[in-house]
N, C-alpha and C positions, 0 to 999 in steps of 0.2 A: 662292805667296801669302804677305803678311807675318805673322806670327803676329798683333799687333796689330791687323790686322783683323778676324780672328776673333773676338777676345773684344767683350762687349756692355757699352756704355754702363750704366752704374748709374745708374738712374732716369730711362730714353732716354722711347718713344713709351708704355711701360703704364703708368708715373706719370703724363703728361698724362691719357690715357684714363680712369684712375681717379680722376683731379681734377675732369673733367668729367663724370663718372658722377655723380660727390657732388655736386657744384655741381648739378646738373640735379634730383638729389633732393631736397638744403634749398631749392631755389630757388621751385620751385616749390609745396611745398606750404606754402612761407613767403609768395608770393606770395596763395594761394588764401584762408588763412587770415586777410591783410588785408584783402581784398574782403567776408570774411563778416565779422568785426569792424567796416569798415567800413556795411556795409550795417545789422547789427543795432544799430550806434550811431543809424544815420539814423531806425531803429525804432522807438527810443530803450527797451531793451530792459536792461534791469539785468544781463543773462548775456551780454551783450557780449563782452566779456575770457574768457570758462567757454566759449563756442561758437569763439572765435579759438583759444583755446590747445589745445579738444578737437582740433578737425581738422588743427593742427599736429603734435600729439604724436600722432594715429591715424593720417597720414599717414604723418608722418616713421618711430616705432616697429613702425607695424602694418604697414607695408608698403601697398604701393599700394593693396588693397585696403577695412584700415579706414579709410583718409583717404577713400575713393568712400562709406563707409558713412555718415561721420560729415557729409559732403557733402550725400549725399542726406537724411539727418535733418534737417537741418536749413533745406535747399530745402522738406521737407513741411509744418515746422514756422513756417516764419519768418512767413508770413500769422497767423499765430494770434497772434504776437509785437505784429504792429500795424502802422499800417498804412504805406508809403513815405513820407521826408521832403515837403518842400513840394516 
């Protein structure tokens, strides 16, 4: 066998896989955090930007977990905020 083929690619299929590990973790909880910014704007809610950016950074830093936490605060909370757009 060639020696050449033995040795591995630098940066072959684990740098995709870890691109798409991180992508799938900003992505999302960047997604989830515009739907709550979005929604607590339609609320018309002064901590708009203070609930988008909490569940961003409690997703993204806390791990999946605080982002579920800061999620669900804010699912409890947001009727109390006011009531849906027209």
């Amino acid at each position: 066998m060639l020696p050449s083929l033995q040795l591995g690619v630098p940066g072959g299929a684990e740098i995709v896989i870890l691109l798409l590990i991180f992508g799938i973790l900003l992505v999302v909880p960047l997604i989830v955090s515009a739907l709550i910014y979005r929604d607590a704007n339609d609320r018309n809610s002064s901590h708009a930007l203070a609930w988008a950016s909490g569940s961003f950074f409690g997703a993204f830093l806390g791990g999946f977990f605080g982002g579920v936490v800061v999620w669900a605060l804010y699912l409890v909370v947001r009727d109390e905020i006011g009531p849906a757009g027209p």
